[in-house]
C-alpha positions as CSV (number, residue, x, y, z in Angstrom):
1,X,35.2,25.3,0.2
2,X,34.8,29.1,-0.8
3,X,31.7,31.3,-0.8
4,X,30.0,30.6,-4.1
5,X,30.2,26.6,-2.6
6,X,28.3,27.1,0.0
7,X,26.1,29.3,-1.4
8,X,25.4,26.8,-3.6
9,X,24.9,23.9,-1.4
10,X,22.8,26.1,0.8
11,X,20.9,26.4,-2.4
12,X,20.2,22.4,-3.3
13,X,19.7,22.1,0.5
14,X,16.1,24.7,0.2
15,X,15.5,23.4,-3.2
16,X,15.1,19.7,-1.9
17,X,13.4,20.6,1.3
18,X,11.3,22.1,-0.8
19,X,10.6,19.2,-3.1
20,X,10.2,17.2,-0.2
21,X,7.3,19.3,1.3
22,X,5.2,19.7,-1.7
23,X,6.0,15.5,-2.1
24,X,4.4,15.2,1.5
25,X,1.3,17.4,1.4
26,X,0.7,16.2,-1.8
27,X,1.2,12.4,-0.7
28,X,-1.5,12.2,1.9
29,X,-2.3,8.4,3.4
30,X,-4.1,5.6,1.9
31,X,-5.5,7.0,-1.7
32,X,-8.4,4.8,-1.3
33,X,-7.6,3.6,-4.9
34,X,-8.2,0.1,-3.1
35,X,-11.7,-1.4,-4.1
36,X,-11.4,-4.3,-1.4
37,X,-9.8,-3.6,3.0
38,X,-9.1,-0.7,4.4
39,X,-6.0,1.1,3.7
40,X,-3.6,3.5,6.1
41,X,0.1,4.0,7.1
42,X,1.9,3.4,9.9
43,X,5.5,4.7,10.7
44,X,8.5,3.5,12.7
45,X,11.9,1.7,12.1
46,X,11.6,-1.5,10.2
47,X,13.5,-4.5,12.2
48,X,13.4,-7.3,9.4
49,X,13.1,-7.3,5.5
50,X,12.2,-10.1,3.4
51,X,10.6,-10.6,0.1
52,X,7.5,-12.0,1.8
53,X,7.6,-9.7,5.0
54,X,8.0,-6.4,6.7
55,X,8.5,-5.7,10.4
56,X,8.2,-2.1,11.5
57,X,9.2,-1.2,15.5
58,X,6.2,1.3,15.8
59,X,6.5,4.6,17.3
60,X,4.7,3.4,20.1
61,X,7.3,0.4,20.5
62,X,5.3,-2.3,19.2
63,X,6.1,-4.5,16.0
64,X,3.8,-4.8,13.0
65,X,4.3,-7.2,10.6
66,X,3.3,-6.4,6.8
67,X,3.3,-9.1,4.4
68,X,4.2,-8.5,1.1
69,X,2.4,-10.1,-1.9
70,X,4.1,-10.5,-5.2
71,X,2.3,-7.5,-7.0
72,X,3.7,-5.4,-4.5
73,X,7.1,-6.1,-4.9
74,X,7.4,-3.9,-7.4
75,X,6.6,-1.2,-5.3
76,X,9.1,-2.1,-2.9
77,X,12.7,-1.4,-3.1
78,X,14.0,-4.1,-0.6
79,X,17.8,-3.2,-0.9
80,X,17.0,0.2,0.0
81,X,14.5,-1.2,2.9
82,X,17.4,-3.3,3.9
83,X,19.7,-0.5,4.4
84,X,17.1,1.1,6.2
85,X,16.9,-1.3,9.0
86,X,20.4,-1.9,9.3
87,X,20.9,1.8,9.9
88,X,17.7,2.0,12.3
89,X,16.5,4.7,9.8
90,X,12.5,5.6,10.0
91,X,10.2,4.7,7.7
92,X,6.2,5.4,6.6
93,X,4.6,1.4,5.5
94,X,1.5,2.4,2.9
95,X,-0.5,-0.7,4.0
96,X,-4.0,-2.2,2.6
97,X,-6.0,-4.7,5.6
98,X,-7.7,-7.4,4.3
99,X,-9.1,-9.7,7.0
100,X,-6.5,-9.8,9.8
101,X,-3.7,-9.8,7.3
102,X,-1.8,-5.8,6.6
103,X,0.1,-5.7,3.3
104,X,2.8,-3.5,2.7
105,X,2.0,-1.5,-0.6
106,X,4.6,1.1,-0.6
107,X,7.3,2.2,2.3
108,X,8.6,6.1,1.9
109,X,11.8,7.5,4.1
110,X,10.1,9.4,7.2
């Protein structure tokens, strides 16, 4: 790897931390875009991942479970949340509480 490589890869390495930053100040919590609940985040490593259900190992060391309703799927990449909890990689759940029951509405990389 010469000069100009690294250079360059030094380069893409600021240019997505960058993206990344202005993706997280600008991404806030809960949008409130929910008319019904109360919505929030919560972040840790997820432990299981089904079609129908999330669990996240909180920060604190407690387990959440989300459940995940078919209009949310969509929102969910579940291969990707797989991977995650196989590698015991950190993510944010975007939830929405209705009753007693969280749903999972979105999950971003920590």
């Amino acid at each position: 790897m010469d000069r100009r490589d690294v250079l360059r890869l030094a380069g893409l390495i600021a240019a997505l931390l960058v993206i990344v930053g202005v993706v997280l100040l600008l991404g806030g919590g809960g949008d409130g875009s929910s008319s019904q609940g109360a919505s929030g985040r919560m972040t840790g490593v997820l432990t299981s991942v089904s079609d129908t259900r999330l669990d996240l190992r909180t920060e604190s060391g407690d387990t959440q479970a989300f459940t995940v309703r078919p209009q949310d799927r969509r929102n969910l990449d579940l291969f990707h949340l797989q991977q995650h909890a196989a590698d015991a990689l950190p993510s944010i759940v975007h939830y929405e509480q209705e009753g007693g029951t969280l749903y999972a509405i979105r999950v971003d990389d920590a």
